[in-house]
C-alpha positions in Angstrom: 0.0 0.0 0.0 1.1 3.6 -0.8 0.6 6.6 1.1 -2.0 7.4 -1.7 -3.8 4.9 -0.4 -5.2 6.6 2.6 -8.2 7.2 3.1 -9.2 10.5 4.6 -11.9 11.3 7.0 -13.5 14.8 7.0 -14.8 16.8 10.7 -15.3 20.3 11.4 -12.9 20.0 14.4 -10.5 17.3 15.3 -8.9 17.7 18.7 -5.2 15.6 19.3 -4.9 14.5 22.9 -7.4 13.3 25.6 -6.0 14.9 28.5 -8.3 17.2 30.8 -8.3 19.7 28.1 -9.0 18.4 25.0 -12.1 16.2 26.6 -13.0 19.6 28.0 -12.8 21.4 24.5 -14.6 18.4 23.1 -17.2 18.6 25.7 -18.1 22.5 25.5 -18.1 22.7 21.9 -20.9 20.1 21.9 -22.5 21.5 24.5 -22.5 25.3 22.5 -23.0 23.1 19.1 -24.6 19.8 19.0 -24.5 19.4 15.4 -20.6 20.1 14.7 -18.6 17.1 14.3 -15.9 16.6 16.5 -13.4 13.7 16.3 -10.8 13.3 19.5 -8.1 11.1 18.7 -5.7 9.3 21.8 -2.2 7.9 21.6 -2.8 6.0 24.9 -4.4 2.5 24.5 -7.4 3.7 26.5 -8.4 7.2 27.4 -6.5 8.2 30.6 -3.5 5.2 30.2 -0.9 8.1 29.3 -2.5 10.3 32.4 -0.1 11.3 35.1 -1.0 13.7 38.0 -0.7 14.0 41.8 -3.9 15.4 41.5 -5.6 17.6 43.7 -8.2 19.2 41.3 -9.8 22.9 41.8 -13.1 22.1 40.5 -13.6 25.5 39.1 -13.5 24.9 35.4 -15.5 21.4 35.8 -18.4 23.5 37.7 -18.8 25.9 34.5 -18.3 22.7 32.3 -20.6 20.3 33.9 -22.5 22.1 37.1 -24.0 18.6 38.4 -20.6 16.5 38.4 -21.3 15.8 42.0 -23.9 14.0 41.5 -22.4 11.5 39.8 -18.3 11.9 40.1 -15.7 10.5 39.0 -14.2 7.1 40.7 -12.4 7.7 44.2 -12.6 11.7 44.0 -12.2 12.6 47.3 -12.8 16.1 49.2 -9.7 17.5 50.8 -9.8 17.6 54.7 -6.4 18.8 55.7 -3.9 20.8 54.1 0.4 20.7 55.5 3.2 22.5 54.1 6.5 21.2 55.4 9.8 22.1 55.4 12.3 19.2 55.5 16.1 18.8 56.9 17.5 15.5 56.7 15.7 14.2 60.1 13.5 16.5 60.8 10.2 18.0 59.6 8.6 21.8 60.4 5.1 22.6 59.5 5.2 26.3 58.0 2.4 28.4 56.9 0.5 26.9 53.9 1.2 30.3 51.3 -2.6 31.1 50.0 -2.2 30.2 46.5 -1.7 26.1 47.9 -5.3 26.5 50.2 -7.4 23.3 48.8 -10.2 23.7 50.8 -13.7 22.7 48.1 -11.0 20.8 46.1 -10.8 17.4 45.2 -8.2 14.5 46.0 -8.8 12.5 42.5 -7.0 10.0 39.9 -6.8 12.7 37.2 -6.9 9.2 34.3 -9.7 8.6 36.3 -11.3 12.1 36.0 -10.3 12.0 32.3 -12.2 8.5 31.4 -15.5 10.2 33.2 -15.3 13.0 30.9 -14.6 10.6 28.3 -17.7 8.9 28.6 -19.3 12.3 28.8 -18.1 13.5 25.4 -19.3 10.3 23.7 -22.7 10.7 24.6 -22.6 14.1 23.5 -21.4 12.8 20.1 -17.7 13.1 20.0 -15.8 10.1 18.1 -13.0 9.1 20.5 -10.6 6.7 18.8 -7.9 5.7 21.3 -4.7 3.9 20.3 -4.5 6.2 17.0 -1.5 8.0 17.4 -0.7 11.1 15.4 2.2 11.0 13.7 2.4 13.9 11.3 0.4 17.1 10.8 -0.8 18.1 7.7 0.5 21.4 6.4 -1.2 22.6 2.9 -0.5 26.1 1.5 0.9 27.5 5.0 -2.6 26.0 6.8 -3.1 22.9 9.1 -5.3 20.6 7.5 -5.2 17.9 9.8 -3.3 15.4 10.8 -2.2 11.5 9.6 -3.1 9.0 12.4 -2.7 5.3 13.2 0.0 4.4 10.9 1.1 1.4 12.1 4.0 -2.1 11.0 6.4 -0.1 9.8 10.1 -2.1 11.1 13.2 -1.4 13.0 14.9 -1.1 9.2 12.2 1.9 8.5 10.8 -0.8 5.8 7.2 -1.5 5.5 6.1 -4.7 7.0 3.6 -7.0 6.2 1.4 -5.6 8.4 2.3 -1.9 7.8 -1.3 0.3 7.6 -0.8 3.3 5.8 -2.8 5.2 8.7 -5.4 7.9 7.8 -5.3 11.4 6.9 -8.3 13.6 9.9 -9.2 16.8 8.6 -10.8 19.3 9.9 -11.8 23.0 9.8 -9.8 23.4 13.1 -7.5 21.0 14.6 -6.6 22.0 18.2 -3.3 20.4 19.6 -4.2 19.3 23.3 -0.8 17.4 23.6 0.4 17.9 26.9 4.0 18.9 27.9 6.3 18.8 25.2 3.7 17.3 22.5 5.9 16.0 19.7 3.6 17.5 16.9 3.2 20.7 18.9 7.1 21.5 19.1 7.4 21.0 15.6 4.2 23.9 15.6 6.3 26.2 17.1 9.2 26.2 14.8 6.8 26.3 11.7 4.7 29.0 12.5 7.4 30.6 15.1 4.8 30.5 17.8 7.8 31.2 20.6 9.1 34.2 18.8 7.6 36.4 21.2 8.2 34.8 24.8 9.9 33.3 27.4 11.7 29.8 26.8 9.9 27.3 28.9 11.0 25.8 31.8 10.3 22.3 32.6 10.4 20.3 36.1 9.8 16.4 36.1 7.7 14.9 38.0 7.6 11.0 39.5 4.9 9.6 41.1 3.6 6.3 42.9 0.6 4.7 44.4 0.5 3.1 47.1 -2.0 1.2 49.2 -1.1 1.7 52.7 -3.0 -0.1 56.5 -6.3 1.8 56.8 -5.4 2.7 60.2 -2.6 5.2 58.6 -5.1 6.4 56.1 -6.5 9.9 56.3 -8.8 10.9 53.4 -8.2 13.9 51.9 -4.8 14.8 53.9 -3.0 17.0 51.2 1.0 17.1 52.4 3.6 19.2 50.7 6.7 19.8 51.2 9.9 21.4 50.2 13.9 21.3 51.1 15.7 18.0 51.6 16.9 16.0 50.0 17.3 18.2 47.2 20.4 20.7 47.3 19.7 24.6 47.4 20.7 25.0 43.9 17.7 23.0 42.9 14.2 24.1 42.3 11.4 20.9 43.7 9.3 18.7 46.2 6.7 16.6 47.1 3.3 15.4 47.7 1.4 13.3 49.1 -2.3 13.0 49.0 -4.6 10.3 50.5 -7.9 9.6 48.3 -10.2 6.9 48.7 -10.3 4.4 51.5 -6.4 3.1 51.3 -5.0 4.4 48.4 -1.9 7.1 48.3 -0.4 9.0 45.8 3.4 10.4 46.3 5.5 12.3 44.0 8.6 13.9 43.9 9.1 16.9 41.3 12.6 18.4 40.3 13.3 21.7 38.7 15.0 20.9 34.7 16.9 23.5 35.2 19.4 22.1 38.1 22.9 22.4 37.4 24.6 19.2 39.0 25.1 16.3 36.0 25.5 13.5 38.7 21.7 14.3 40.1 19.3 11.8 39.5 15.6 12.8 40.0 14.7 9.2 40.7 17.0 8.6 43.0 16.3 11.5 45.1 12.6 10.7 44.9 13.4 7.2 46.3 16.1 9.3 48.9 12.6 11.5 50.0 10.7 8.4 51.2 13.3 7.2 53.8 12.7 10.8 55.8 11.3 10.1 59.0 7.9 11.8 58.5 7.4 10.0 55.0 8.5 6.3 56.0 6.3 6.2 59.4 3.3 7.4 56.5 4.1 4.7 54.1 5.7 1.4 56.3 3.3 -1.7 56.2 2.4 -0.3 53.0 2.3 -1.9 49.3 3.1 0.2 45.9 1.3 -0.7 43.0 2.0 1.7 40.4 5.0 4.4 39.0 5.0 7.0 36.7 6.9 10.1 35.5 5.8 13.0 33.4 7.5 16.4 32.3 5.7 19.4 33.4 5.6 23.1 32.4 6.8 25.5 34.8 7.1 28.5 32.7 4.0 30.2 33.1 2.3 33.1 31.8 5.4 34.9 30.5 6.3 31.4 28.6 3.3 30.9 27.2 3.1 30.8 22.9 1.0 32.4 20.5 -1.8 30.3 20.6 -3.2 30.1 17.3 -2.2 29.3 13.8 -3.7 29.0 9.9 -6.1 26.2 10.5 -5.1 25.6 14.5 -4.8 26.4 18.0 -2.8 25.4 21.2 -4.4 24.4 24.3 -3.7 23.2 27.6 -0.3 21.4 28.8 0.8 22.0 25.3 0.7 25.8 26.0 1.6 25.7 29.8 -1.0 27.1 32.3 0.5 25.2 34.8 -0.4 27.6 38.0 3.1 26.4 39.8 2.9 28.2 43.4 -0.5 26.5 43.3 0.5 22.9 41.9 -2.2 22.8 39.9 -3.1 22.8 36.0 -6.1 20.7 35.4 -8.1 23.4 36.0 -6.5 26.4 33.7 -5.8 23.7 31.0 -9.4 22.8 30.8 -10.8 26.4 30.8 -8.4 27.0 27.9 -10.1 24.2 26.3 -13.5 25.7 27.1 -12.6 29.0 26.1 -11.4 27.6 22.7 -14.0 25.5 21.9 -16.5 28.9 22.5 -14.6 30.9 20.2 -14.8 27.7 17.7 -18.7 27.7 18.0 -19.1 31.6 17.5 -16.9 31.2 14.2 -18.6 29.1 12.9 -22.5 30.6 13.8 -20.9 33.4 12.0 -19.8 30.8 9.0 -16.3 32.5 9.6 -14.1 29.3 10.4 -11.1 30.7 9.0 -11.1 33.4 11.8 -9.2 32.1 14.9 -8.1 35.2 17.0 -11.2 35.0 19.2 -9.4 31.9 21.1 -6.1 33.9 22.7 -8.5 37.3 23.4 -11.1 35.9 25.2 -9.0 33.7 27.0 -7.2 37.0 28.3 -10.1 38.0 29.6 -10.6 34.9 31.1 -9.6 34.0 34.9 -6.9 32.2 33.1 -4.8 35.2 32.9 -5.7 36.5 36.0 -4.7 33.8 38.2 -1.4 33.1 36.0 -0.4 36.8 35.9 -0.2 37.2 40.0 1.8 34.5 40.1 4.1 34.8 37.6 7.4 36.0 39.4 7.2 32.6 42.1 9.2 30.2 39.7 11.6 32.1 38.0 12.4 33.9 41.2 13.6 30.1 42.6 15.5 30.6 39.3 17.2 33.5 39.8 17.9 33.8 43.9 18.1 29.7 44.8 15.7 27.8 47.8 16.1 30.6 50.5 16.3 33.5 48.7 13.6 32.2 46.4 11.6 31.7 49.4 11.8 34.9 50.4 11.0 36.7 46.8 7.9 34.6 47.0 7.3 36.1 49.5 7.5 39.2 48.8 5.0 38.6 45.5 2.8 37.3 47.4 1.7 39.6 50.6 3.6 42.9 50.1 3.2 42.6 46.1 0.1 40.5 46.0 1.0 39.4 42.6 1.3 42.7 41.2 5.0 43.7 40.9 5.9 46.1 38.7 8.4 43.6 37.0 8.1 40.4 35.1 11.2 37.8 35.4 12.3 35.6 32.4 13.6 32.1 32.6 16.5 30.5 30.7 16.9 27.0 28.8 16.8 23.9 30.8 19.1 22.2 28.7 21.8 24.9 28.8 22.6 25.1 33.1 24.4 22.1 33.3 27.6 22.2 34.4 30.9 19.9 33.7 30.7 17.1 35.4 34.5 17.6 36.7 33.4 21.0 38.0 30.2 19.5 39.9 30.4 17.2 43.7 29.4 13.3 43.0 26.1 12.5 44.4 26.1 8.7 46.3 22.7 7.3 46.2 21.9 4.5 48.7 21.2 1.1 47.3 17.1 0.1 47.2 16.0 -1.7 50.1 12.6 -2.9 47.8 10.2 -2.0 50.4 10.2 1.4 50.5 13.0 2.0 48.0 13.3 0.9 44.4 15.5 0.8 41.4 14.4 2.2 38.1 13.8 -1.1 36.5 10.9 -2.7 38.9 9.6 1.1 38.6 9.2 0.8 35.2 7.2 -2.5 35.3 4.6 -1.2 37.5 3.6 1.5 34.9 2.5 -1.6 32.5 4.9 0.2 29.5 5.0 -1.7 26.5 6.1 -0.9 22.9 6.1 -3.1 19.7 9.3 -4.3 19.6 9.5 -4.1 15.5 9.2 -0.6 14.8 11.8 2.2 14.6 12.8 3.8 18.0 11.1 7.0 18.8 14.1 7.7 20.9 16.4 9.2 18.1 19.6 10.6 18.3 19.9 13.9 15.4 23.8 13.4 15.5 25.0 10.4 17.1 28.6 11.0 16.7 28.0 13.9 19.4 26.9 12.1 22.1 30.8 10.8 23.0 32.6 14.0 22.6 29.8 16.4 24.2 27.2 14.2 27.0 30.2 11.5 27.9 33.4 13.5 27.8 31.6 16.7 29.3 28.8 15.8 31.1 29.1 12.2 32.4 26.3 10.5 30.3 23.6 12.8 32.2 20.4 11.1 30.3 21.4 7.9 32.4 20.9 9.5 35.3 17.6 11.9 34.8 15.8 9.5 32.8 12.9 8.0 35.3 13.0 4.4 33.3 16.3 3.5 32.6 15.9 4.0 28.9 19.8 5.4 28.5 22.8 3.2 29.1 26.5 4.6 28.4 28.5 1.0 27.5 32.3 0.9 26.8 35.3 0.4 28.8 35.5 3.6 30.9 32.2 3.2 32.3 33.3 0.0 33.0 30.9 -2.5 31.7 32.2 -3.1 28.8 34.4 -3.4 26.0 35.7 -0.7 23.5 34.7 2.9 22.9 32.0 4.5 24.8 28.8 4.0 23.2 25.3 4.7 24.3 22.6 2.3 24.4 18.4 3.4 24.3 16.2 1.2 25.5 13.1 2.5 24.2 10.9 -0.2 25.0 11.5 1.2 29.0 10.1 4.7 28.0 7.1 6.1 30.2 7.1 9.2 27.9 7.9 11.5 30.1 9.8 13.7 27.4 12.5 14.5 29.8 15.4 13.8 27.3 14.0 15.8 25.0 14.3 18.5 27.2 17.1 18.6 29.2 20.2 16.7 26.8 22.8 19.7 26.4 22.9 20.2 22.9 19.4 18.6 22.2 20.5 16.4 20.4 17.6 13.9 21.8 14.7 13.7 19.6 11.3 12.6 20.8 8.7 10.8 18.4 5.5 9.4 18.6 5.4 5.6 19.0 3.0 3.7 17.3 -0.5 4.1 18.7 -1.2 2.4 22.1 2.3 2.1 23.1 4.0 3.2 26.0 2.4 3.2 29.8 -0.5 1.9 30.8 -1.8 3.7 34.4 -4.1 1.8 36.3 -7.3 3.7 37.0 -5.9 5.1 40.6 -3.2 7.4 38.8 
């Protein structure tokens, strides 16, 4: 079969990515225009298998979306009861004032995959074809304007030859076709350099963040406890923390995150997660306890100032892809689904007007939309970490927050992740205790729990641009720094002066490990680590209480 043999299905808007926003865009333009088709297409097996959250949702955006979602909620959504804010040293644990921007009372302990196969169901009935596993691979660009995108092309081999079971895929066009990605969306970065949608602001700045679930004795269990936390074990050079929430009737979900931007090439994210649960305050939470599922996801932490232009000749941004991530807050569900909302209204007004080629309604409303407000008066927080380190970033948060309250007259910038490494002979050798596999675990067992699979015939999506610079530049320089801060043990520098070996250096990628959390496509120093879509329906598979 040829690429001409494609057959090509026709929408008035096709939405790529069923994360909270895209289900939420879905959703509202259905709800504003029942008779608009809208197809949603999924590169996780299942709606909510690629989902990754801590998640304490702000129901904000769900109560303008659907007002009676408490009647009938989503699986193990839990009201918040308590709210901590810790500061850690290496034994010890003090409970500080929990800043305003991280109050969760009327929010919602949930399983954000969960949350997002509720509002699956939801758009369905409304009408929206959901087709899951279809991966989307390339976006149609004719005459300067997104048409679309190609979708479920699948058996293509490790050689790059056509198999025998190779499917061509299809072509989904639409009128619009709205890019609801998520962090790092591999057909969204390539958006950006097209249409030059980041000429205009901030580079991003990323964090990654791990996470597992845990059943734990009942007796221990507190529904709705929300615990935060900040300082050890991470060094005051680097920006992160934790949480812990406690939903249902056993169930826990911990997570570590870590700032992309630290500097020291022997840090390991995962290890220092696994470091965090041996503190004193986080073992006597978790002992007589049982993990059952691991994950790891990139997150935006640039904020307003980092945020693209959102729209394009045939397209629009939304959510993740964009970054609303409030980060004082440590929350995005919320802002990522209003952007959805907000973009499916100024969809439905184009096209009551028959005017589906106009777009700019999207960015202007959603500037007059709480959106910006809440993202604007906190805008300073992260890149403040950035700029002053832990303590003094403590304190310009401080400032922002109850002398400024959000308004400074000032706006900070942020810089590239991928450039604030430093030499790995300039930088102190971190030692990372061994894994006792009851509370602490290596990278390998982690990666098992989040059910990741790949077919093992098809090309990698792990791809280096140059590989004859990995040796001279991320070995020589840096140490090999993608096999440390890759979460699944997808990177593995082989050759005689690593010492497990024979020969030159060489770097071995273990795709089939990768959790797609997009954090080598962020932070390799010269990025020379390409991301791709796998075929559809690869990668994790998150049980229904991540």
């Amino acid at each position: 079969m040829s690429d001409d043999a494609r057959e090509a299905m026709e929408f008035d808007v096709l939405v790529v990515g069923a994360g909270p926003a895209g289900l939420a865009c879905a959703i509202r333009l259905k709800q504003l225009s029942p008779d608009t088709t809208v197809c949603l297409v999924e590169k996780g097996s299942e709606i909510g298998a690629h989902i990754l959250s801590g998640a304490v949702l702000e129901p904000r955006a769900l109560d303008e979306l659907i007002p009676d979602w408490r009647d009938d909620p989503p699986a193990l959504a839990t009201p918040v009861t308590e709210d901590r804010f810790m500061l850690l040293t290496e034994t010890r644990g003090f409970k500080l004032p929990t800043p305003p921007q991280m109050h969760n009372e009327g929010n919602y302990v949930v399983s954000l995959g969960n949350v997002c196969r509720w509002l699956g169901a939801r758009a369905e009935a409304l009408g929206v074809e959901v087709y899951p596993g279809f991966a989307a691979s390339e976006t149609i660009i004719e005459d300067g304007q997104v048409k679309g995108v190609v979708a479920g092309v699948m058996g293509i081999g490790k050689d790059g030859e056509r198999g025998p079971n190779y499917q061509p895929g299809m072509e989904l066009r639409a009128a619009y076709t709205v890019f609801a990605e998520g962090c790092r969306g591999s057909l969204s970065k390539k958006l950006f350099e097209t249409f030059d949608l980041r000429r205009d602001c901030a580079p991003q700045t990323y964090a990654l963040g791990m996470k597992e679930l845990w059943e734990i004795p009942k007796e221990k269990h507190k529904p709705g406890l929300v615990w935060h936390s900040t300082g050890w074990p991470l060094a005051s050079d680097t920006y992160g923390g934790s949480w812990l929430y406690m939903l249902g009737e056993n169930l826990v979900s911990i997570g570590f995150v870590v700032g992309l931007d630290y500097p020291n090439p022997w840090l390991s994210p995962f290890e220092e997660f696994q470091r965090f649960k041996t503190h004193p305050q986080v073992r006597a939470m978790l002992e007589g306890g049982k993990r059952i599922a691991y994950g790891a996801r990139a997150l935006n932490e640039g904020g307003l100032q980092a945020v693209p232009k959102l729209v394009f000749p045939g397209g629009m941004i939304i959510g993740d892809s964009a970054g609303f991530l409030n980060v004082p807050k440590i929350k995005g569900t919320h802002t990522s689904m209003k952007s959805g909302m907000v973009a499916a209204e100024a969809m439905a007004e184009a096209f009551a007007a028959d005017r589906p080629a106009v777009l700019e309604g999207y960015p202007a409303k959603l500037q007059a939309s709480w959106v910006w407000e809440e993202l604007k008066g906190v805008r300073n927080i992260r890149p403040g970490f950035a700029k002053y380190g832990f303590w003094g970033g403590m304190a310009a948060a401080a400032l922002d927050t109850y002398v400024f309250r959000g308004k400074a007259p000032w706006t900070w910038s942020h810089h590239q992740d991928h450039e604030t490494l430093r030499k790995a002979s300039e930088a102190k050798r971190i030692a990372y205790p061994k894994p006792d596999g009851v509370l602490t675990f290596d990278r390998l067992s982690s990666v098992f729990l989040s059910n990741t699979n790949h077919e093992e015939d098809q090309p990698a999506h792990l791809v280096l641009k140059d590989p004859s610079r990995w040796e001279g530049v991320n070995w020589a320089q840096f140490a090999s720094p993608e096999s440390r801060y890759c979460p699944a043990a997808v990177y593995e520098a082989v050759g005689a002066e690593a010492g497990n070996g024979d020969g030159p250096m060489r770097l071995v990628i273990n795709a089939q490990n990768c959790v797609h959390c997009k954090t080598c496509d962020i932070k390799d120093p010269t990025q020379n680590i390409d991301w791709r879509t796998p075929e559809g329906g690869g990668g994790p598979n998150y049980i229904g209480g991540m």
